[in-house]
C-alpha positions in Angstrom: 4.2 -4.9 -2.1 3.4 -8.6 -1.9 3.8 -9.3 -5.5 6.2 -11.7 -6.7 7.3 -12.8 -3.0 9.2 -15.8 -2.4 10.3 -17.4 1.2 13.4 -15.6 2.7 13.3 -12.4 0.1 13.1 -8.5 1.4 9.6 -7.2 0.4 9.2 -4.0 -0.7 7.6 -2.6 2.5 10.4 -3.7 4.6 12.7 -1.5 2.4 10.3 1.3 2.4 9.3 1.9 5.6 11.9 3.2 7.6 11.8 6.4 4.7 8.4 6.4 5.0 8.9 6.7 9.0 11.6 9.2 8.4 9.5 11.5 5.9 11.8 10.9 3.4 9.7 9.2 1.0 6.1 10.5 -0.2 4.1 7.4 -1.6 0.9 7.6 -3.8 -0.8 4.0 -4.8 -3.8 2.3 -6.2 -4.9 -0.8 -4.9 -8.3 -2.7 -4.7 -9.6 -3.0 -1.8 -8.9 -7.2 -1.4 -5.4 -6.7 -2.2 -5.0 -3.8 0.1 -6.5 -6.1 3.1 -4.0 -8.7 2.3 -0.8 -6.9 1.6 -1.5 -3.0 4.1 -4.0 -4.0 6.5 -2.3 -7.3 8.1 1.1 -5.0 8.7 0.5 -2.4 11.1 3.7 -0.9 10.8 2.9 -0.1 7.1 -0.6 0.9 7.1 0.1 3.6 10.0 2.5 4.7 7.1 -0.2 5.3 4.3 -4.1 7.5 4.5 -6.4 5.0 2.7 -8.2 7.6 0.2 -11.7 5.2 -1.1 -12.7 6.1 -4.6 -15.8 4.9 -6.1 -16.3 4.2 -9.8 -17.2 7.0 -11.9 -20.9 6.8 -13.5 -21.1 6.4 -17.2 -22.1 9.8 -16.9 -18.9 11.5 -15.6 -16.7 9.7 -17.1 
């Protein structure tokens, strides 16, 4: 989402959200936090559409 855009094309959010609205698409991603700011957070529409799950790095321990 974001990546690669250039003026006047369809994003990929604009395609996916009405199935995501719908229920008819499920949607698991990774993202930093910085890129999910710019590209989720500044579009309501989409980030009503996803459940931010925060994961912390592992220790050197558990991993």
């Amino acid at each position: 989402i974001g990546a690669g855009a250039a003026e006047g094309s369809i994003d990929a959010s604009s395609i996916m959200k009405p199935s995501l609205a719908r229920g008819e698409l499920q949607v698991v991603g990774a993202t930093t936090l910085d890129e999910y700011r710019k590209h989720i957070e500044k579009d309501a529409a989409l980030e009503r559409r996803f459940q931010p799950v925060t994961v912390g790095e592992p220790s050197e321990e558990s991993s």
